[in-house]
N, C-alpha and C positions, 0 to 999 in steps of 0.2 A: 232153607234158602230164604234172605229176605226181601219183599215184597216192595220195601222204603230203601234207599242207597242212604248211605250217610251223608249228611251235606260237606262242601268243599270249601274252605274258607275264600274268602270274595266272590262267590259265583252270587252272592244278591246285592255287590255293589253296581254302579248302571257304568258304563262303558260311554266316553266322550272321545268324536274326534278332535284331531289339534285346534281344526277352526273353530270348533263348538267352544272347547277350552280358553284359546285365546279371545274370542267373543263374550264368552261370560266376565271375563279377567278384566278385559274393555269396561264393560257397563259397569263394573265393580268400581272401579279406579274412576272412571268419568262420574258416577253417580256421587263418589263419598267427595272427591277433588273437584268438583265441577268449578271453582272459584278460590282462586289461592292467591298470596302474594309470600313473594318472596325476596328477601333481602340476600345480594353474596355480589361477588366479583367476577367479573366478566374474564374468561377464560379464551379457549382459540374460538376465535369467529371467521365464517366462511361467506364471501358473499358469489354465490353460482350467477350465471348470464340469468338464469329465471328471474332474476330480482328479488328468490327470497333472500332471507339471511339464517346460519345455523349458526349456534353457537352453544358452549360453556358455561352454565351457573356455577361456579363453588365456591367452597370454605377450605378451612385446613384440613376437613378430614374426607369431606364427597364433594361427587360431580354429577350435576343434573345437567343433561344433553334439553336443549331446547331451541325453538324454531318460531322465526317471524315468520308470514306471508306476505308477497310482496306488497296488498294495502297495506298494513299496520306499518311496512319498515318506509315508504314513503311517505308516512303522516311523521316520521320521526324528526323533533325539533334539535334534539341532538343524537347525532348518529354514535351507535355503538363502538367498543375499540377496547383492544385486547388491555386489562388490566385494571379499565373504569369501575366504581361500585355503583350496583346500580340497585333498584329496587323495580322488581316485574310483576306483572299483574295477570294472569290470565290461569290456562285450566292444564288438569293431567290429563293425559292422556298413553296411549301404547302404541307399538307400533309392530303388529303381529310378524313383518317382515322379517325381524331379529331378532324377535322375544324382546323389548326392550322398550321402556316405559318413556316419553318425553314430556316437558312442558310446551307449549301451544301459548305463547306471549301477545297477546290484547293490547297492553300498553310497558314502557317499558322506562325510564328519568333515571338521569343521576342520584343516589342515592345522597342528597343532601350538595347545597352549592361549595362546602369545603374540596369535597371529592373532585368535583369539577375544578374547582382551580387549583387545586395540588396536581391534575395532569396537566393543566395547561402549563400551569410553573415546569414541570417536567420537560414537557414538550417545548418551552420557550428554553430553557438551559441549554437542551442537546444541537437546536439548530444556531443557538449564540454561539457552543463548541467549536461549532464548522464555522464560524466565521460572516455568516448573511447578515447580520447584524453590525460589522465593524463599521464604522464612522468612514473608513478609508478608502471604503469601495463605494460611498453612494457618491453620486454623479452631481455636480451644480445644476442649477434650474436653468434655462435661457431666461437674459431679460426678458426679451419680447418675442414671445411663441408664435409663428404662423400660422400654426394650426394646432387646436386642444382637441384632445380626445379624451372623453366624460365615457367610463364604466357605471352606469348607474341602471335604475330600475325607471322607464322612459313613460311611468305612469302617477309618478312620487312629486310631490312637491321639490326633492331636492333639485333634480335637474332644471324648476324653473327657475330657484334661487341661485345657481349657477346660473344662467344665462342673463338674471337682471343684473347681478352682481359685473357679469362683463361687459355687460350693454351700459354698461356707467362707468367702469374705468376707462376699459379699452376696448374695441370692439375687437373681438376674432374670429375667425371660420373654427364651428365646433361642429365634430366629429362625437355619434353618437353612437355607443354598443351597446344596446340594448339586455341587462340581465336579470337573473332573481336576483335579490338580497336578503333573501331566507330561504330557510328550507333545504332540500335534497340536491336541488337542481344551483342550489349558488354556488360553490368551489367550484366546481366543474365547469362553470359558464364564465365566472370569473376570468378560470386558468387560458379558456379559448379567447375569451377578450384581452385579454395583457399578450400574449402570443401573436392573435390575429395581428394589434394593433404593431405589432416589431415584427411582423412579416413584409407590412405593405414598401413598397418600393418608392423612394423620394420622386416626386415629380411625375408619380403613374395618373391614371385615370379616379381614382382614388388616391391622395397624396397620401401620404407619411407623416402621424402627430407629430409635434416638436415637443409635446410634453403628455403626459398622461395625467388626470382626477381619476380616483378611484373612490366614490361619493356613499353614502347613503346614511339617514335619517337614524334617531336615536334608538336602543331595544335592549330589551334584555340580554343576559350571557346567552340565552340559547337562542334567540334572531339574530346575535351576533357572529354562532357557531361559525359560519359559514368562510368567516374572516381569516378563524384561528386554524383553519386548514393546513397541513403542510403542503401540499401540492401549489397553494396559492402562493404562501410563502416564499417558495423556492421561485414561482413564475417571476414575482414582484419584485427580486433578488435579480435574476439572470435579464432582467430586461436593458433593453441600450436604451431605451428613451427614456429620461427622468420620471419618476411616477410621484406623485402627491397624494399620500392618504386621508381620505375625511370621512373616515367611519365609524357613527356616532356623534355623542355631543362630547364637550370636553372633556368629562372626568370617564366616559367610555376610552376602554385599551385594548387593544388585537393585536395578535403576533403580524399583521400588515404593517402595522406602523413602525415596527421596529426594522423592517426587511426595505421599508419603503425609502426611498429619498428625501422627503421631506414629510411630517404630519401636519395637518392643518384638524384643530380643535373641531370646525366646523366645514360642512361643504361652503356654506358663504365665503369662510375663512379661505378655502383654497380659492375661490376664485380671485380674492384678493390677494395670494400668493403668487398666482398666474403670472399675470398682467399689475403694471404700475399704471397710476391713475393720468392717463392724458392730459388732462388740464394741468397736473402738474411739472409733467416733462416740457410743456408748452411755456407754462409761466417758467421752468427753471432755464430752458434755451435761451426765451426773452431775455430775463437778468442777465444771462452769461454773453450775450452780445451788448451788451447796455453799459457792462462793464471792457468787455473787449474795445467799445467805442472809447468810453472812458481811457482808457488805459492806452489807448493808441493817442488822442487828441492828449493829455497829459507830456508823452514820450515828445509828441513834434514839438510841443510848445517847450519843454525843459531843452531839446536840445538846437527850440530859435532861441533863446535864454542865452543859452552856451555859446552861440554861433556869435551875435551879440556884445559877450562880454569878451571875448577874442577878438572881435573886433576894432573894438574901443582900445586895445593891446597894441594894433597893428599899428605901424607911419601909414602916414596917405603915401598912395601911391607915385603925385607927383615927386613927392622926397627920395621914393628909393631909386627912382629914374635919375633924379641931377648929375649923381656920381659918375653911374658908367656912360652918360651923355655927353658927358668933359671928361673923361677920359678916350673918347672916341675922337672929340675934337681933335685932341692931341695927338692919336698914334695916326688919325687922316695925316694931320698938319708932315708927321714924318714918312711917313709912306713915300712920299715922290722922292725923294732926297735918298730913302734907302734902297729903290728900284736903280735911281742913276747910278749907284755907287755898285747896285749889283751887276749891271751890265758892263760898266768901266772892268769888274773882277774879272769876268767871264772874256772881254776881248782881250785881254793883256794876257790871260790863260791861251787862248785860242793860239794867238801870235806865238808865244812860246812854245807851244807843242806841233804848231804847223811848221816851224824851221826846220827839223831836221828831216823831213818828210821832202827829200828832193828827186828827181827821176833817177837816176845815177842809182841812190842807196836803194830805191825798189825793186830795179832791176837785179842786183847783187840777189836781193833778198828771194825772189822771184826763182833764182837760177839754183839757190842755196835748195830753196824747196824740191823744186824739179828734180833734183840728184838725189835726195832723201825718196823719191817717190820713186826712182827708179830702181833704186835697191831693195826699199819694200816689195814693188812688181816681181823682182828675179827669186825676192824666197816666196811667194804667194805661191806658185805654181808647183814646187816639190811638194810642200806644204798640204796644198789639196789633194796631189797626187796620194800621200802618205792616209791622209783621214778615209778617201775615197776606197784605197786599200782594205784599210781597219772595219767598214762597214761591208764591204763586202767577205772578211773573214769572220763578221758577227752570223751575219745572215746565212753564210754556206752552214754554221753550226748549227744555228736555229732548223736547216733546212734537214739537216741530216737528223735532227731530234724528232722530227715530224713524218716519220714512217708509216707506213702504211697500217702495219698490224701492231704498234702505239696508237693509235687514231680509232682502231677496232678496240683496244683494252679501255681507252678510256672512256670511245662509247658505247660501251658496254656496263661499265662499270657507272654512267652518268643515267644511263638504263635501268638499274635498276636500284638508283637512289628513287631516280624520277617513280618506278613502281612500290617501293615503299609509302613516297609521299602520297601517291593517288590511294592504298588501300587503308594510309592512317585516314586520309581526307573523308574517304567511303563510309568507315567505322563512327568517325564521328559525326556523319552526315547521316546514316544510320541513325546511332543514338538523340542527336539532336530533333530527330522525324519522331523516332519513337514516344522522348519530353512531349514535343509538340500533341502528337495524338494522345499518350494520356492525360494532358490538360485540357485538347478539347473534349475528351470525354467526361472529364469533372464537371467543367464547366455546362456541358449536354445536362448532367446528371442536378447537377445544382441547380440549372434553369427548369426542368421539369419537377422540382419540388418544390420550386417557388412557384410554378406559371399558375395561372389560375384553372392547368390541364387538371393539377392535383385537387383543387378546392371544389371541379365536377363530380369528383371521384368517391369525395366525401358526403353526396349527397344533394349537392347545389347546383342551378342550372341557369344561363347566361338566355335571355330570352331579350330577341332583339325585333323592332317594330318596322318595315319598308326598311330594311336593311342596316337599322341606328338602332344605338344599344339603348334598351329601354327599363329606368331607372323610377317609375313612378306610374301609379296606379292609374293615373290622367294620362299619362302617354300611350299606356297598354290601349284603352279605349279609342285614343285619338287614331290609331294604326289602323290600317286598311287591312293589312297582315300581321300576322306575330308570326315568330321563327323561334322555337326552345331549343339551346343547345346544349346536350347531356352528356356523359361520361362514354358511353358508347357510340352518339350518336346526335345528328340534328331531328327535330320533330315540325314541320310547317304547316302554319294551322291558319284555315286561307277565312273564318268566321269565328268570333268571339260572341263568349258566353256570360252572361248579364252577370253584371259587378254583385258581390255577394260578400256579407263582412264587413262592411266598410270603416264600420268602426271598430274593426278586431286589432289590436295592438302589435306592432311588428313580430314576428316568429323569432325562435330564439337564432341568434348569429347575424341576424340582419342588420346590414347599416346606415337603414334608413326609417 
């Protein structure tokens, strides 16, 4: 018997559990990868509520699965999208949960500015297909807007060049929505501002623009990004209020300007798109009453001219009179002569038809009638008797048609036309309640997503000072009380807490 066993093959290799394994595998891969860059095409991208972003590196033959966190993906000046080429910079790593190796992206660019605008060309085609572009849909400017509404960034020089701009043609009440114009946060602030602004209700406590700027200052493609958004696009498209694009300097282009109602090269430029220059609708009024004077003083004077040269046409007037003044002479002169001769006619008439008019012949005549009136008297009486007859054999018919149980069929029969009519009447009286109730319920329902119930809901709250709505950091203070009214609820807050920020720049959505 032997003393030694023979060895087992692997009984002296060392035993690893999977953590130990996957951990080694880790420092392996992070130590050799610790800094890579990699060129490929952006494949499916996932953006979760966390605010990272996952997504697809590949080529035509692999796929490297990798991940922003949400710093990195919020410094991005242009945000990521399914089929961009991009060039990414950061480290390998694994992720023991699935056996499965990822990259960890540090920084991440367009792989060259071809790339980028071969999508944006793409991305401008497909919403030209749909139509947001056609010439036919965008809307006329008002001459003269009552009120403008400036999308702009409320810390930039654009917005002042807009306001000097309208402080010299025309003055207007401007309406300011404060937004980014770079970065992560500008599509999205945008889309709430062109919205907000077509939500507001004519003649509310906040009015309603008559026109929209959509402003801001010169930049690269990618401070521009924010422009070429679809989501913006389509806002700037569906809006009812005309919108004016001035984003960038001239030889700057964004899918806005194509969606938009009118471009202006410059924000100056739009303000002078606005509004027409005062002084000159002033001077052109002048002229056109200057000439309206002209033109009236011209008409009377051509047509005293005219009045004038007709004149010197006419006879004087003693001329036209001579005539029929001697003629008048003349038919006076005969007048008595032809009254004598007509009364002479008239009694020679009279004489000759009073002759045969003697007592005697009256009497005759007198007697004649009398015997004609006696004979009419003698048939009047049968006469009536026969008529008085006849109505009384109408009536005993009529009488006899009017039975008792005829009187029952037909009210019966007039019973229940009359109960037809009442249940069409019901049915439609019915139906007509029913129209009515689901249109005040639309109308219920449309007024609560307009009221400003819904704009609590989303976050915002109506805070009012001794009972008055209070719009301004100077009011808040001046108040003896503040009152906050929230989505759920009021909050009364009977002591205020020292002003703090003052010079922090409005929050985003504010519209002051």
């Amino acid at each position: 018997m032997d003393l030694i066993d023979d060895p087992q093959p692997g009984q002296n290799a060392p035993e690893f559990s999977v953590s130990e394994l996957s951990g080694a595998i880790k420092r392996m891969i992070e130590g050799e990868f610790a800094h890579v860059r990699v060129r490929a095409e952006v494949g499916r991208v996932s953006f979760p509520r966390s605010g990272h972003v996952y997504l697809d590196l590949k080529d035509d033959r692999s796929v490297l699965s990798a991940v922003m966190w949400k710093g990195v993906a919020a410094r991005l000046q242009t945000p990521v999208e399914e089929g961009m080429e991009v060039v990414a910079v950061g480290r390998l790593t694994t992720f023991p949960g699935q056996s499965k190796y990822q990259m960890v992206i540090d920084d991440i660019r367009p792989a060259g500015m071809g790339a980028l605008m071969a999508m944006l060309e793409k991305r401008r085609a497909a919403l030209a297909a749909e139509g947001l572009f056609d010439a036919a849909r965008k809307k006329p400017l008002p001459f003269l807007p009552g009120i403008i509404g400036v999308v702009t960034s409320p810390s930039g020089a654009v917005i002042r060049d807009i306001l000097h701009r309208l402080r010299d043609r025309f003055p207007r009440k401007v309406l300011i929505w404060p937004v980014a114009v770079q970065g992560e946060k500008c599509a999205p602030e945008v889309v709430r501002a062109i919205r907000g602004f077509n939500a507001m209700m004519p003649g509310g406590a906040l009015p309603r623009p008559d026109l929209i700027i959509l402003a801001r200052g010169g930049g690269s493609v990618e401070d521009l990004w924010g422009f070429n958004d679809e989501a913006v696009v389509r806002a700037a498209a569906a809006s009812d209020i005309p919108l004016i694009s001035a984003v960038g300097h001239e030889t700057d282009t964004t899918l806005i300007d194509f969606a938009a109602d009118r471009r202006a090269p410059t924000p100056t430029a739009a303000a002078e798109l606005a509004v027409p220059v005062r002084l000159d609708l002033l001077a052109w009024t002048e002229g056109q009453g200057a000439r309206l004077s002209r033109a009236a003083g011209n008409a009377v004077g051509q047509r005293r001219q005219r009045l004038a040269d007709l004149s010197r046409a006419l006879p004087r007037a003693e001329r036209l009179l001579d005539t029929p003044r001697q003629r008048l002479d003349l038919v006076s002169d005969r007048l008595t002569q032809a009254l004598e001769r007509g009364v002479q006619r008239r009694r020679q008439r009279l004489t000759e038809v009073a002759g045969p008019l003697r007592p005697r012949l009256l009497h005759r005549a007198l007697g004649d009638r009398g015997q004609a009136l006696d004979r009419l008297g003698a048939r009047l009486a049968p006469a009536l008797a026969r008529g008085v007859a006849a109505r009384r054999d109408a009536f005993d018919r009529r009488a006899r048609a009017l039975q008792p149980h005829r009187l029952r069929a037909e009210a019966e029969r007039r019973r229940r036309d009359l109960d037809a009519v009442v249940r069409r009447l019901s049915t439609a009286g019915q139906g007509q309640v029913a129209r009515w109730q689901a249109r005040l319920d639309a109308l219920g329902r449309l007024q609560d997503s307009l009221g400003y119930k819904a704009t609590l809901a989303r976050g915002y709250a109506v805070v009012r000072g001794d009972g008055a709505l209070v719009t301004s950091r100077a009011a808040a203070e001046a108040a003896r009380s503040l009152e906050i009214e929230f989505a759920d609820g009021k909050l009364a807050l009977n002591g205020k807490s020292p002003a703090k920020g003052r010079d922090k720049p409005p929050e985003q959505g504010s519209l002051f």
